[in-house]
N, CA and C atoms of all chains as a GROMACS GRO file, in nm:
protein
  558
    1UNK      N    1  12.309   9.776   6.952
    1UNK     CA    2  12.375   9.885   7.023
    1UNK      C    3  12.344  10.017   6.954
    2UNK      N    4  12.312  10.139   7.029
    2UNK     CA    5  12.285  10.261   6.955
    2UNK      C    6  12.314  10.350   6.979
    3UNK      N    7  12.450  10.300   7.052
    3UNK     CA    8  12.590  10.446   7.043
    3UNK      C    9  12.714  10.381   7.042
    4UNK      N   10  12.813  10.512   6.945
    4UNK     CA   11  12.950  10.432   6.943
    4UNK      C   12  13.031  10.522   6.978
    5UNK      N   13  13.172  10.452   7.019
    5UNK     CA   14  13.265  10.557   7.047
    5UNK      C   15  13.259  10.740   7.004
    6UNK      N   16  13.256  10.809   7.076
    6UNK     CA   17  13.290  10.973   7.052
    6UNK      C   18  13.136  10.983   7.032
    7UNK      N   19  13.048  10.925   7.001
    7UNK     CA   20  12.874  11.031   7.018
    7UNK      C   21  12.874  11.106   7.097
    8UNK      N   22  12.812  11.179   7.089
    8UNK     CA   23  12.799  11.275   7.185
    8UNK      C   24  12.597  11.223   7.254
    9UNK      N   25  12.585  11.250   7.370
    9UNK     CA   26  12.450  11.204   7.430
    9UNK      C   27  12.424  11.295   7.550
   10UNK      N   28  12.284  11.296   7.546
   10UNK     CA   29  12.274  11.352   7.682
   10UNK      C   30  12.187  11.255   7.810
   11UNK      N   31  12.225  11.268   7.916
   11UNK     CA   32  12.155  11.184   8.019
   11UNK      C   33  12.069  11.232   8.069
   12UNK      N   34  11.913  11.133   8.032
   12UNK     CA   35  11.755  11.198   8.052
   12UNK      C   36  11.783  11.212   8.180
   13UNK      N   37  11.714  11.375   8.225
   13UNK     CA   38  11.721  11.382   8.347
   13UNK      C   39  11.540  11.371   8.334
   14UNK      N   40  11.544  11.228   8.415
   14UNK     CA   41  11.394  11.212   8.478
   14UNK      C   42  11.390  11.168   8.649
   15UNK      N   43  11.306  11.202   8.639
   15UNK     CA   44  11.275  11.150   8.818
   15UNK      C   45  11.294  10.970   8.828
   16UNK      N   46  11.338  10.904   8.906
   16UNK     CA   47  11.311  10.800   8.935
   16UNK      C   48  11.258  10.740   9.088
   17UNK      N   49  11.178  10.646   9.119
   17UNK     CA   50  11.153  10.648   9.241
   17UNK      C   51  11.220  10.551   9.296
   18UNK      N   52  11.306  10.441   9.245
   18UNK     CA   53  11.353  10.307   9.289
   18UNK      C   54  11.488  10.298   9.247
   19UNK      N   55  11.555  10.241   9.305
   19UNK     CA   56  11.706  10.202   9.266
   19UNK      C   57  11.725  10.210   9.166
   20UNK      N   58  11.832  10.302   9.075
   20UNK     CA   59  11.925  10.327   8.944
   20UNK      C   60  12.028  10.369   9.004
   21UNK      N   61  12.170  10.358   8.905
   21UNK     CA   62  12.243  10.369   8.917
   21UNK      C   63  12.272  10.502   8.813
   22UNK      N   64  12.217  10.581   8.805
   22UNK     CA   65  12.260  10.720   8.762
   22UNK      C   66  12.241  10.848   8.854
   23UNK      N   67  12.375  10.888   8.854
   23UNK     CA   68  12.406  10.990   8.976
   23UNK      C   69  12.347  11.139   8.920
   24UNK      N   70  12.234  11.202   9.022
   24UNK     CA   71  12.167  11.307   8.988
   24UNK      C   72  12.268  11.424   8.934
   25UNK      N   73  12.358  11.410   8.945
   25UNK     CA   74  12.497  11.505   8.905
   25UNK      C   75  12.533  11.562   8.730
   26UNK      N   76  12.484  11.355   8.709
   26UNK     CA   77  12.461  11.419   8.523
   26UNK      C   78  12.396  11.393   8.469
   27UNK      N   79  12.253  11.361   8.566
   27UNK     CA   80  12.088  11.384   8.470
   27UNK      C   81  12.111  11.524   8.421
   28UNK      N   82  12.046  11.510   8.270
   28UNK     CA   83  12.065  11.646   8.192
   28UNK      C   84  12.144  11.668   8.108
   29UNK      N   85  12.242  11.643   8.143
   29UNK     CA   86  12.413  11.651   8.136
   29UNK      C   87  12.419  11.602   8.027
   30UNK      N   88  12.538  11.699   7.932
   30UNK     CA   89  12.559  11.681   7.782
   30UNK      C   90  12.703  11.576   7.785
   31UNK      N   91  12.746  11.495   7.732
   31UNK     CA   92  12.866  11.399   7.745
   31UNK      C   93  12.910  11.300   7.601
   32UNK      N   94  13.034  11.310   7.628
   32UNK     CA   95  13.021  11.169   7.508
   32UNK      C   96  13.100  11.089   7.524
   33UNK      N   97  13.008  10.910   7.451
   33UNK     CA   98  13.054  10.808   7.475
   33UNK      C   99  13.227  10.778   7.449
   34UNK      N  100  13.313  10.730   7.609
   34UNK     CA  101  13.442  10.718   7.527
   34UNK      C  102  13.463  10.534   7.543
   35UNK      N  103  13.397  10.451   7.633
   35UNK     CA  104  13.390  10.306   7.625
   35UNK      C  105  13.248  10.258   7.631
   36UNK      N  106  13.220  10.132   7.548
   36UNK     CA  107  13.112  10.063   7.556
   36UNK      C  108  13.116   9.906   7.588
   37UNK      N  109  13.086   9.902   7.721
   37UNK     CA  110  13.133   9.776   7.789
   37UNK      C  111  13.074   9.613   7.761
   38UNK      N  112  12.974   9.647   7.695
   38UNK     CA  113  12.890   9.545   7.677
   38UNK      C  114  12.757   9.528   7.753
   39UNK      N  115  12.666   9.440   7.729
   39UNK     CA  116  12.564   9.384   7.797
   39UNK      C  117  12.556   9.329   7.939
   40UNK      N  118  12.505   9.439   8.017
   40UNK     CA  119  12.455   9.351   8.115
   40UNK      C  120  12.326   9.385   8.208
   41UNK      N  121  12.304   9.290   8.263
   41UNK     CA  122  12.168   9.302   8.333
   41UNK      C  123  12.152   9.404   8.435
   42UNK      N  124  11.981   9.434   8.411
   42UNK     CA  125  11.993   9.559   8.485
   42UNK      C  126  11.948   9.585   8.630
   43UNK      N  127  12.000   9.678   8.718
   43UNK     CA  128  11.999   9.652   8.850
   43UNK      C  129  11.851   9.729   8.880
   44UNK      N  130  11.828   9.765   8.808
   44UNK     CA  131  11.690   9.829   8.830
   44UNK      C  132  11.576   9.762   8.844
   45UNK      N  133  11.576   9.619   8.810
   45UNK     CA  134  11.493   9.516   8.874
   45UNK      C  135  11.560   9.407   8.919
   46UNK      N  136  11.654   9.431   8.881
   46UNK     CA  137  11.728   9.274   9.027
   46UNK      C  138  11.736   9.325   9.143
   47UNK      N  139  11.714   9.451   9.192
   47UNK     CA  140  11.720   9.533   9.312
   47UNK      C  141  11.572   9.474   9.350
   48UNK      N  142  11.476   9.441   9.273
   48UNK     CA  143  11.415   9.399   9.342
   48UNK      C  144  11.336   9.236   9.318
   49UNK      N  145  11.458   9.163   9.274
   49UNK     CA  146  11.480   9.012   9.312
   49UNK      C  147  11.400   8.975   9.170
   50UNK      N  148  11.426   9.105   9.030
   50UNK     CA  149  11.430   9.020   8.897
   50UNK      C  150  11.528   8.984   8.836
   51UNK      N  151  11.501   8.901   8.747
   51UNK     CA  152  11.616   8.854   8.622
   51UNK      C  153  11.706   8.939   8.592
   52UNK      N  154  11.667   9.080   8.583
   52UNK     CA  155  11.729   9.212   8.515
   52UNK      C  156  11.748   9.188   8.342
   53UNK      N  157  11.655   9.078   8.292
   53UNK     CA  158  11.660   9.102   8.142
   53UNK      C  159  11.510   9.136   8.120
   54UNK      N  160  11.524   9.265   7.982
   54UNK     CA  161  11.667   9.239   7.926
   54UNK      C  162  11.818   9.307   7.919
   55UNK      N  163  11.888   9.238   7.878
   55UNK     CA  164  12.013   9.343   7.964
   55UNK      C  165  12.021   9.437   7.879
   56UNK      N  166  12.106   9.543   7.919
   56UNK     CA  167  12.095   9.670   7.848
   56UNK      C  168  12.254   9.743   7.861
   57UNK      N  169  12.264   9.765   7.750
   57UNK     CA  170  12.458   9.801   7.729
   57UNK      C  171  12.465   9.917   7.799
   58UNK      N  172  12.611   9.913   7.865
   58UNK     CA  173  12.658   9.971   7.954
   58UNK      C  174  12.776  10.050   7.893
   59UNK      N  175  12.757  10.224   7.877
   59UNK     CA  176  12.868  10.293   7.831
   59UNK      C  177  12.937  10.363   7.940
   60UNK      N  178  13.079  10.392   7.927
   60UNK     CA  179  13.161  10.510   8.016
   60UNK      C  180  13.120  10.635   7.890
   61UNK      N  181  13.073  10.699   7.994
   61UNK     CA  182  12.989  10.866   7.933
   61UNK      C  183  13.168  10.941   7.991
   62UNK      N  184  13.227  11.041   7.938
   62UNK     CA  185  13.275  11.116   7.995
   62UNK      C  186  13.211  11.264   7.981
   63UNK      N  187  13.202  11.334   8.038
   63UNK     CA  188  13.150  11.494   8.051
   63UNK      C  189  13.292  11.604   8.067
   64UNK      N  190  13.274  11.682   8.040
   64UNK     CA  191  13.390  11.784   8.072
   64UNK      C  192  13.340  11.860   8.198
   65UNK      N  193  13.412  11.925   8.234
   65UNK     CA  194  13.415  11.942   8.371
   65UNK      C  195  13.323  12.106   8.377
   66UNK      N  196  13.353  12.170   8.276
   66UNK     CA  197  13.275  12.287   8.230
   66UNK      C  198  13.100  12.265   8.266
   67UNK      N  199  13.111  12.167   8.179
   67UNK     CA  200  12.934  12.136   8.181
   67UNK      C  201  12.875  12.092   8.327
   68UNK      N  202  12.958  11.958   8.403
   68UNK     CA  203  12.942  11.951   8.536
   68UNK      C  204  12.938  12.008   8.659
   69UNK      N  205  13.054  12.135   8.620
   69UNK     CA  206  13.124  12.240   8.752
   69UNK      C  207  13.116  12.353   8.693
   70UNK      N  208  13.071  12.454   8.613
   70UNK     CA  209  13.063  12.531   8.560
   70UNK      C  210  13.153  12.687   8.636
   71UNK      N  211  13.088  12.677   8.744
   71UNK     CA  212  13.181  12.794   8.846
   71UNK      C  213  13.233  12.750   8.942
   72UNK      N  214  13.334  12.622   8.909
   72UNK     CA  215  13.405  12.534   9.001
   72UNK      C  216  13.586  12.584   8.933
   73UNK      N  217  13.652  12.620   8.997
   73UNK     CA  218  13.784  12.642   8.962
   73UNK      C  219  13.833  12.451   8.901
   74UNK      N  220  13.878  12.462   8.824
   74UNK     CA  221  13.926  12.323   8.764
   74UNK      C  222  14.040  12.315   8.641
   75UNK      N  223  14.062  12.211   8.591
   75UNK     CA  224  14.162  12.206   8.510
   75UNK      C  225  14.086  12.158   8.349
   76UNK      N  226  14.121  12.226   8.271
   76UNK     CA  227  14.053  12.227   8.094
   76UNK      C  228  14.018  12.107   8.044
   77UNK      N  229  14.156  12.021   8.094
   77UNK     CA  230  14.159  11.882   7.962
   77UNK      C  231  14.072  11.784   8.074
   78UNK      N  232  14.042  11.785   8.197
   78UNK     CA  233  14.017  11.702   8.305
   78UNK      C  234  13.893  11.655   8.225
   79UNK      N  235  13.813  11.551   8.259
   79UNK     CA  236  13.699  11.507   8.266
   79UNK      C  237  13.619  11.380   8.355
   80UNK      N  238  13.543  11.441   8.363
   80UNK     CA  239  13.427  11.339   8.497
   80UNK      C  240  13.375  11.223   8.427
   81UNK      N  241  13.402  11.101   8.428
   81UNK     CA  242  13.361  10.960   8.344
   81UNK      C  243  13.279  10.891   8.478
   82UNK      N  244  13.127  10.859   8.357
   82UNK     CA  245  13.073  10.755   8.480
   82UNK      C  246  12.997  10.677   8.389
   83UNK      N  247  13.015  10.538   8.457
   83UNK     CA  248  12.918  10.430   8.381
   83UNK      C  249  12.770  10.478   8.370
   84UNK      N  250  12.694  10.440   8.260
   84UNK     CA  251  12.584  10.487   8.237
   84UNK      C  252  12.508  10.343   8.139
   85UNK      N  253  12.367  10.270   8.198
   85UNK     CA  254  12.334  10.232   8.081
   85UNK      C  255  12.264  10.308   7.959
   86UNK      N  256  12.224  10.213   7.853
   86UNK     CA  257  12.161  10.274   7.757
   86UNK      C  258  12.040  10.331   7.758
   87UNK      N  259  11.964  10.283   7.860
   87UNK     CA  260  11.812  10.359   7.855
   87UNK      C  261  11.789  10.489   7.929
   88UNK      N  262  11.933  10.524   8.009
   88UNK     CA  263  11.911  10.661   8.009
   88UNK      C  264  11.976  10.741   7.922
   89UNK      N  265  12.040  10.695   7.832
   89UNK     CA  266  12.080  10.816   7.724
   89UNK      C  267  12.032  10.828   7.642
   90UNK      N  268  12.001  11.008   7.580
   90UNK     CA  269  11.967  10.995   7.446
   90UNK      C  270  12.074  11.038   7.385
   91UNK      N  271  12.024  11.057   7.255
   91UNK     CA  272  12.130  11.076   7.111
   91UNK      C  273  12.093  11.226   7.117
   92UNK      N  274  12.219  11.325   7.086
   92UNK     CA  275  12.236  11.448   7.104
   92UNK      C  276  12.239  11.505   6.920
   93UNK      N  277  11.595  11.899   9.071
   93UNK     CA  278  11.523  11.763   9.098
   93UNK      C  279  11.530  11.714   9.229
   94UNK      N  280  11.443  11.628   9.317
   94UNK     CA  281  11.493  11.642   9.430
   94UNK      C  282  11.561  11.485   9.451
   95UNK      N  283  11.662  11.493   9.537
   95UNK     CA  284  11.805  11.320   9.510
   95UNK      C  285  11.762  11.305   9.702
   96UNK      N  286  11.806  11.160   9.642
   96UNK     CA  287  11.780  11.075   9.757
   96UNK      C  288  11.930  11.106   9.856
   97UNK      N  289  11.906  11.029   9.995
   97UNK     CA  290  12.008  11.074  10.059
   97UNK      C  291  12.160  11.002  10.022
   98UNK      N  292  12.163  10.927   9.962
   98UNK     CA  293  12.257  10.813   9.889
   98UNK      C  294  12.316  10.878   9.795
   99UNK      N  295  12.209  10.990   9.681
   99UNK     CA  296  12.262  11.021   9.570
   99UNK      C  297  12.325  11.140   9.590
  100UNK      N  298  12.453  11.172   9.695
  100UNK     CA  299  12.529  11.295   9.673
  100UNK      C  300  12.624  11.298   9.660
  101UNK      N  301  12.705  11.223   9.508
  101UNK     CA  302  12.758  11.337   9.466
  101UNK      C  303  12.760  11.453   9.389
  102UNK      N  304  12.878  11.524   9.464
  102UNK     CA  305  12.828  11.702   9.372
  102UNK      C  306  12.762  11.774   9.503
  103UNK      N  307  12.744  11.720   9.655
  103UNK     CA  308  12.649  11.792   9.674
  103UNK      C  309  12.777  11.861   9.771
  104UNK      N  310  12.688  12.014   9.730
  104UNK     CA  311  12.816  12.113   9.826
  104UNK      C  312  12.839  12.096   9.952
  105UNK      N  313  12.936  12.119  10.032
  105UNK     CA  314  12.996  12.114  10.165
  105UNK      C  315  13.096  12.189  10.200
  106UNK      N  316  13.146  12.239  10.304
  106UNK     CA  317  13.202  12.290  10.375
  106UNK      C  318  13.306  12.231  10.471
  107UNK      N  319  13.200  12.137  10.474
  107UNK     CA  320  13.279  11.994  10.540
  107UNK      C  321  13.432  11.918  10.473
  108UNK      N  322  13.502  11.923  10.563
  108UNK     CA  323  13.656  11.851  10.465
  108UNK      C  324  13.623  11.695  10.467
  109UNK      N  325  13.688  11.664  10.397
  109UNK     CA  326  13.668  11.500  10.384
  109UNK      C  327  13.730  11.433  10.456
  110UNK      N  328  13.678  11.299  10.530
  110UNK     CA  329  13.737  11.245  10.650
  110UNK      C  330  13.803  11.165  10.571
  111UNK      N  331  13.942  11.130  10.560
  111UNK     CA  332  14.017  11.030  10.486
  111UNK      C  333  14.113  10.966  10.579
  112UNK      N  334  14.098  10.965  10.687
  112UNK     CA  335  14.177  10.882  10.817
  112UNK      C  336  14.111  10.743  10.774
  113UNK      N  337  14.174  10.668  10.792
  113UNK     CA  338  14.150  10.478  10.801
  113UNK      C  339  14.170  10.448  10.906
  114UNK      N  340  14.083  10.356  10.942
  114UNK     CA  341  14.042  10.293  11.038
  114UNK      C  342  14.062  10.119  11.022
  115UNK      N  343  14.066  10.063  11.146
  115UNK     CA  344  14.135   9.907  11.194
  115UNK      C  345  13.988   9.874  11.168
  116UNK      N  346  13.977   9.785  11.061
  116UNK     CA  347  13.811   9.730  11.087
  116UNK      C  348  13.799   9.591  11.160
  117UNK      N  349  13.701   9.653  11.263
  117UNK     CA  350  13.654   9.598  11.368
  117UNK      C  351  13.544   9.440  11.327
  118UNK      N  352  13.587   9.333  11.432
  118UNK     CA  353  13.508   9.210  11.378
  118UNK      C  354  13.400   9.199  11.337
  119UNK      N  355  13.348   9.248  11.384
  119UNK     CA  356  13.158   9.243  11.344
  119UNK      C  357  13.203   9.311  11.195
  120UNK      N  358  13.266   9.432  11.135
  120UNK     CA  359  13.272   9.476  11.053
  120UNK      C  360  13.338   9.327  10.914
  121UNK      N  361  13.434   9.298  10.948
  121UNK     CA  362  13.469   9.172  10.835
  121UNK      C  363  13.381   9.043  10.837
  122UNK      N  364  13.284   9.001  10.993
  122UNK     CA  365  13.170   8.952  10.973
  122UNK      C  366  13.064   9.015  10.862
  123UNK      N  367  13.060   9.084  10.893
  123UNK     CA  368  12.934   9.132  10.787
  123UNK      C  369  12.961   9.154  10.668
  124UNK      N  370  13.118   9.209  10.597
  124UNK     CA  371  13.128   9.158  10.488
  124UNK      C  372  13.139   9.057  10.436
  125UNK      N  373  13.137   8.909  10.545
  125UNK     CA  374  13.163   8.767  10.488
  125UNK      C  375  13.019   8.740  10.481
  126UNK      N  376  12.930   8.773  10.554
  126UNK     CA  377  12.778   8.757  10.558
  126UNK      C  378  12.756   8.770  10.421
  127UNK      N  379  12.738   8.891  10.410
  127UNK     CA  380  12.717   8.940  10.251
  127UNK      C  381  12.753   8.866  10.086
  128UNK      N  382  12.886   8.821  10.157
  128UNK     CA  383  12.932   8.784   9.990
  128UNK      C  384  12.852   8.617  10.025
  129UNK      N  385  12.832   8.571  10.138
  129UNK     CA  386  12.794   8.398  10.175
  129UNK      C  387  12.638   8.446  10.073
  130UNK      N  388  12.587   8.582  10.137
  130UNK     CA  389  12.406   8.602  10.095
  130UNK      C  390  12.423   8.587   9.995
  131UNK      N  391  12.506   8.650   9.904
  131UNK     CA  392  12.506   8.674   9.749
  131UNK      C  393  12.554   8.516   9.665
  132UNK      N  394  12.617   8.451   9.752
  132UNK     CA  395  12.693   8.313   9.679
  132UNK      C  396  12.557   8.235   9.693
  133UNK      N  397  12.470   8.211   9.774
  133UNK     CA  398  12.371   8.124   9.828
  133UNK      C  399  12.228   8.161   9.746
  134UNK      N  400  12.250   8.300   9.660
  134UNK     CA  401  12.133   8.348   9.567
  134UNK      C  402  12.025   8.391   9.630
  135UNK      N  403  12.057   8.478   9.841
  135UNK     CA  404  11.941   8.508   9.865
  135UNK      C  405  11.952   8.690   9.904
  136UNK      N  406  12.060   8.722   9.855
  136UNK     CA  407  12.124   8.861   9.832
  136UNK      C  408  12.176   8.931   9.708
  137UNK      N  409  12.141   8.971   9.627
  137UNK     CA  410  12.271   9.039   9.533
  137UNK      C  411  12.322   9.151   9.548
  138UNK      N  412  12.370   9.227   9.493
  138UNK     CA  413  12.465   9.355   9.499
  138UNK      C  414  12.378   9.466   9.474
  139UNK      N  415  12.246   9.421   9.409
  139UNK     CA  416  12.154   9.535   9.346
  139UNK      C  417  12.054   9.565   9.491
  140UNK      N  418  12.063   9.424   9.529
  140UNK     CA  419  11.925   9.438   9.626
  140UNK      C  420  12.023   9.519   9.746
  141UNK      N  421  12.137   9.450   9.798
  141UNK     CA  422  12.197   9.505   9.900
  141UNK      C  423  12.241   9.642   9.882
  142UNK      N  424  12.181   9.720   9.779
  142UNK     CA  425  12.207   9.893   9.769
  142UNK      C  426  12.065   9.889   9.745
  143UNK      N  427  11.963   9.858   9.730
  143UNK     CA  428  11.881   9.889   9.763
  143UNK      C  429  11.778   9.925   9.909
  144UNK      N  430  11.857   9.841   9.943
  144UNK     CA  431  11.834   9.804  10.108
  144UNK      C  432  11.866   9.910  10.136
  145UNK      N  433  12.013   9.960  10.103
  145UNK     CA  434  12.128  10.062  10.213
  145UNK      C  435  11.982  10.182  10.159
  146UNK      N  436  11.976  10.228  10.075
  146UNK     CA  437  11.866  10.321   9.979
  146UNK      C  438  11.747  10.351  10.058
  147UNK      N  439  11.678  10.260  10.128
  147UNK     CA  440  11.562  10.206  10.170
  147UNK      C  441  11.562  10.303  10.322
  148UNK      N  442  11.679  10.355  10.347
  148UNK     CA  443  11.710  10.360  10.501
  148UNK      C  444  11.660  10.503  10.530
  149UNK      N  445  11.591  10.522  10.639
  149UNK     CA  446  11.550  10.684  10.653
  149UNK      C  447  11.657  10.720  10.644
  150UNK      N  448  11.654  10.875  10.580
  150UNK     CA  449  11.788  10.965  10.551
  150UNK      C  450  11.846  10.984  10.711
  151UNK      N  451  11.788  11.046  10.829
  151UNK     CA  452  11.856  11.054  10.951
  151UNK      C  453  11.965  10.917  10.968
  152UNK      N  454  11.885  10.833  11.006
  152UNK     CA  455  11.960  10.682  10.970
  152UNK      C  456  12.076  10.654  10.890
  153UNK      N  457  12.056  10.675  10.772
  153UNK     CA  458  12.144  10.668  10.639
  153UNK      C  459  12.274  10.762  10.715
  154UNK      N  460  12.270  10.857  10.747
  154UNK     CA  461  12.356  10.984  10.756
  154UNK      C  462  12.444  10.918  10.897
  155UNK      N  463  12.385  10.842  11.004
  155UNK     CA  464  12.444  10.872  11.144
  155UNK      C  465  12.507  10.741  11.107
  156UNK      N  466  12.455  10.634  11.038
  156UNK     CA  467  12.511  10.540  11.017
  156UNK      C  468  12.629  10.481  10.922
  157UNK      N  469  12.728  10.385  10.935
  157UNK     CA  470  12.846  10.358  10.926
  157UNK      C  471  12.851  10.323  10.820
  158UNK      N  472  12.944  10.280  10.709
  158UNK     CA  473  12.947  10.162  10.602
  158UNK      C  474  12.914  10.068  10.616
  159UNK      N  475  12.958   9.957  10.720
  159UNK     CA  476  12.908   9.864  10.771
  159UNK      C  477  12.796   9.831  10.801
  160UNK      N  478  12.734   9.916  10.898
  160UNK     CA  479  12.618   9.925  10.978
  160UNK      C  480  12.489   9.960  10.860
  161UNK      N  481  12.534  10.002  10.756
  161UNK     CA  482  12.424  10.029  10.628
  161UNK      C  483  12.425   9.877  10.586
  162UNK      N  484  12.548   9.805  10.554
  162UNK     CA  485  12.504   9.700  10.467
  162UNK      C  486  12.412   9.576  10.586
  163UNK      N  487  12.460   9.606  10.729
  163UNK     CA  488  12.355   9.478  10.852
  163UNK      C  489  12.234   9.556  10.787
  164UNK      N  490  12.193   9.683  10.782
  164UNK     CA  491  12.058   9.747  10.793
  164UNK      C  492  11.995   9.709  10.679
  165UNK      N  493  12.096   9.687  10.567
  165UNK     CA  494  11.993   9.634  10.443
  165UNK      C  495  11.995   9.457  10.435
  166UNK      N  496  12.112   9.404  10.475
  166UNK     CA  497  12.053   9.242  10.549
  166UNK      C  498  11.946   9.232  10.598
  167UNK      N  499  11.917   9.275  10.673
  167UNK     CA  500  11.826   9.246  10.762
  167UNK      C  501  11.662   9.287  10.679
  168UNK      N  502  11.701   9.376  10.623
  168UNK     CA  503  11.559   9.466  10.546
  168UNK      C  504  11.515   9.356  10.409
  169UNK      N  505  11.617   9.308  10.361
  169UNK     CA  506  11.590   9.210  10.253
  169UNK      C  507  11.500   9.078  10.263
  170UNK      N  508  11.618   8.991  10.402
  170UNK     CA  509  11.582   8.896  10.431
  170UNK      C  510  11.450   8.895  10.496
  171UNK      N  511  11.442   9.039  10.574
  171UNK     CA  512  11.299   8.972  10.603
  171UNK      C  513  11.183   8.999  10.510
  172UNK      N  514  11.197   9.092  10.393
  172UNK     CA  515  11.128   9.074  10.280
  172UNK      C  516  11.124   8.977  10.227
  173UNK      N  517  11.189   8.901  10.204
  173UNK     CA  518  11.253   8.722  10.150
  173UNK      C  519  11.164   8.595  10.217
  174UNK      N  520  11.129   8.677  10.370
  174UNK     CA  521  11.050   8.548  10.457
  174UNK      C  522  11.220   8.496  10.492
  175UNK      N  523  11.325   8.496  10.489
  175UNK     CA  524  11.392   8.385  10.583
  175UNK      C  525  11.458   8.446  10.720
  176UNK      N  526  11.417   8.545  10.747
  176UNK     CA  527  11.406   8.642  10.867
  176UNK      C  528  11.223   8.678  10.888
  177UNK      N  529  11.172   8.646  11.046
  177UNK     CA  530  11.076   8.703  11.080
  177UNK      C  531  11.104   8.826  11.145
  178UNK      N  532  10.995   8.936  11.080
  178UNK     CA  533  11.014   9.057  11.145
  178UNK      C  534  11.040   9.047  11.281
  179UNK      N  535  11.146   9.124  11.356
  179UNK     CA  536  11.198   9.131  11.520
  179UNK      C  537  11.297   9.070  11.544
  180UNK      N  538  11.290   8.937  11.429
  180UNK     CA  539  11.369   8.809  11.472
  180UNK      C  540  11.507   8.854  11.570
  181UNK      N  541  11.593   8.932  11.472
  181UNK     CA  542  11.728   8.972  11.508
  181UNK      C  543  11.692   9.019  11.687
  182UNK      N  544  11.656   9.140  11.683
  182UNK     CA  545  11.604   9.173  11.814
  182UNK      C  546  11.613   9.098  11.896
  183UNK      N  547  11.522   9.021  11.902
  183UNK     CA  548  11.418   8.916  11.998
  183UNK      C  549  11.574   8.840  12.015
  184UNK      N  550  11.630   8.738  11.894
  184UNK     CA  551  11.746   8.661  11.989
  184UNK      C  552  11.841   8.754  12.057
  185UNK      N  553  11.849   8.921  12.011
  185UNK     CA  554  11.962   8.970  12.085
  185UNK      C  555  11.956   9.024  12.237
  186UNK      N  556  11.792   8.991  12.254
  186UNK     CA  557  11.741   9.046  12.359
  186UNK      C  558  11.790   9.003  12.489
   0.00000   0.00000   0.00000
């Protein structure tokens, strides 16, 4: 595993052409880890009828709402949490 | 970057959000029993059946229902799979 609670990471914003489950909202996007769920297989080739190993750990990223909504009227302490695996984050 | 028609959230609108519920209609709890039978039987999973919905021209994607996305990616799988021939559906509904 090669993030732990409170890191801070950012989510590679790269192009993808095929099924992932990372929402173009926080490619880029600065965040840090607040749960790490464990191992599991990835949908990025069982989408297309593989094994999905090897599996790859699955964190809740939270972001603050600043970085996401920047000139969005909102509330300070709020924050936007979304599952994220590990191969799109890097270490900040 | 440019996002698929699936990937919006965040994306601006003007539009209010439709949050009325609706009586779901038979074909609608058919097709969610379809689905979980595809996925129990190992010739569907959860990855492929959003891939499918994914797969769908954006016009399509947009006019079409919750429901009516997951028949559209049934149908798009299985007959990638070979246990649907292309038309098949059609042809018996004809």
């Amino acid at each position: 595993m090669t993030f732990e609670l409170g890191d801070r990471v950012r989510v590679a914003d790269r192009a993808h052409e095929g099924h992932h489950r990372t929402p173009g909202y926080v490619k880029g996007k600065s965040g840090r880890v607040e749960r790490v769920f464990g191992s599991f297989t990835n949908p990025e080739t069982r989408a297309y009828g593989g094994d999905g190993l090897p599996e790859q750990v699955l964190y809740q990223v939270c972001f603050d709402q600043e970085e996401l909504w920047p000139s969005t009227r909102r509330h300070a302490r709020d924050a936007t949490c979304v599952d994220i695996f590990e191969h799109w984050l890097e270490a900040e | 970057m440019e996002r698929a028609v699936h990937d919006r959230g965040a994306w601006p609108t003007d539009t209010p959000i439709d949050r009325s519920e609706h009586e779901l209609a038979d074909w609608e709890l058919l097709t969610d029993a379809l689905v979980g039978v595809l996925g129990r039987e190992g010739l569907m999973n959860v990855d492929e059946l959003r891939r499918g919905i994914e797969s769908m021209p954006p016009d399509d994607y947009e006019q079409a229902s919750y429901y009516e996305r997951w028949l559209f990616a049934a149908e798009t799988i299985l007959v990638e799979k070979g246990v649907l021939e292309p038309g098949e559906l059609d042809s018996r509904l004809a």
